[in-house]
C-alpha positions in Angstrom: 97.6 152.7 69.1 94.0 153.2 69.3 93.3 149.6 69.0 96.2 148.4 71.6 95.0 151.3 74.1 91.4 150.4 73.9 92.1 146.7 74.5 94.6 147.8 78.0 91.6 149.9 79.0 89.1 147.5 78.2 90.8 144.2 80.3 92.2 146.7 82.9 88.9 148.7 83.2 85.9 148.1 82.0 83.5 148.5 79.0 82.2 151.9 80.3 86.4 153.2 80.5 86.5 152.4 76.7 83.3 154.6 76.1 84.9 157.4 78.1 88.3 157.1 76.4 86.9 157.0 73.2 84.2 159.9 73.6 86.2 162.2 75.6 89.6 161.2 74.8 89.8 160.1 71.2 87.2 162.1 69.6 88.9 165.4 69.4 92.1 164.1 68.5 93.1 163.2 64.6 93.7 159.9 64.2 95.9 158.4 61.5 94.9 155.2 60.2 97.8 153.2 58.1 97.8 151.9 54.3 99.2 148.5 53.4 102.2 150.3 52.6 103.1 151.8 55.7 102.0 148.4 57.6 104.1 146.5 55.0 107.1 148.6 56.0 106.6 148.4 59.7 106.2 144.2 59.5 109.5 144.3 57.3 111.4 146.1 60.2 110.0 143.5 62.5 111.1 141.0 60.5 114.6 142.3 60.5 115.0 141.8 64.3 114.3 144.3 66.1 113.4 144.2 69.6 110.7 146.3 69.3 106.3 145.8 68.6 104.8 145.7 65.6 102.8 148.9 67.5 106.4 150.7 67.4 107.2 150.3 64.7 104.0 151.6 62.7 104.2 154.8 65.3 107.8 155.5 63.9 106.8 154.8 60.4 104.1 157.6 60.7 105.9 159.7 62.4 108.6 159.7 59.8 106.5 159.7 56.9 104.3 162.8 58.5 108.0 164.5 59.2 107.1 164.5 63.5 109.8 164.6 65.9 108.1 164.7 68.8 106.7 161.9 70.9 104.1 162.0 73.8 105.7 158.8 75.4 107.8 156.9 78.3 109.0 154.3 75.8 112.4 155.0 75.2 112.5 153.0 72.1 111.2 156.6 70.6 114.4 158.2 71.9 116.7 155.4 70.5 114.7 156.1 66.9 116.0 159.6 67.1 112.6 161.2 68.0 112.1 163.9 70.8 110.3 162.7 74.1 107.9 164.5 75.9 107.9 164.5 79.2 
């Protein structure tokens, strides 16, 4: 996510927006960064048809794997995955 989310912000914003989201936004926050496994797993969904991103897929891979039910989103996709959605 941090990679797709700084590329939006970048193109949509600006060099300086990335600085901001990444000092004042990111930096508190604990980031997970995937292993080949959980990639591998995520890319073997994909390849299975779904409808979803390859960015999807890796978020409900982590999820599960870290036992979270709850998603900050507005994708719905998280819903139909069985996760919680806040708002």
């Amino acid at each position: 996510m941090v990679v797709e989310t700084s590329a939006l912000v970048q193109r949509r914003l600006g060099a300086e927006a990335v600085r901001d989201l990444h000092d004042r936004l990111l930096r508190p926050l604990s980031i997970v960064w995937i292993d080949k496994a959980t990639h591998d797993a995520a890319v073997s969904a994909l390849l299975a048809g779904g409808p979803m991103t390859l960015v999807d897929l890796v978020s409900f891979e982590v999820m599960r794997r870290l036992q979270i039910e709850t998603a900050f989103a507005f994708d719905r996709d998280f819903a139909r995955q069985g996760f919680a959605l806040v708002p």
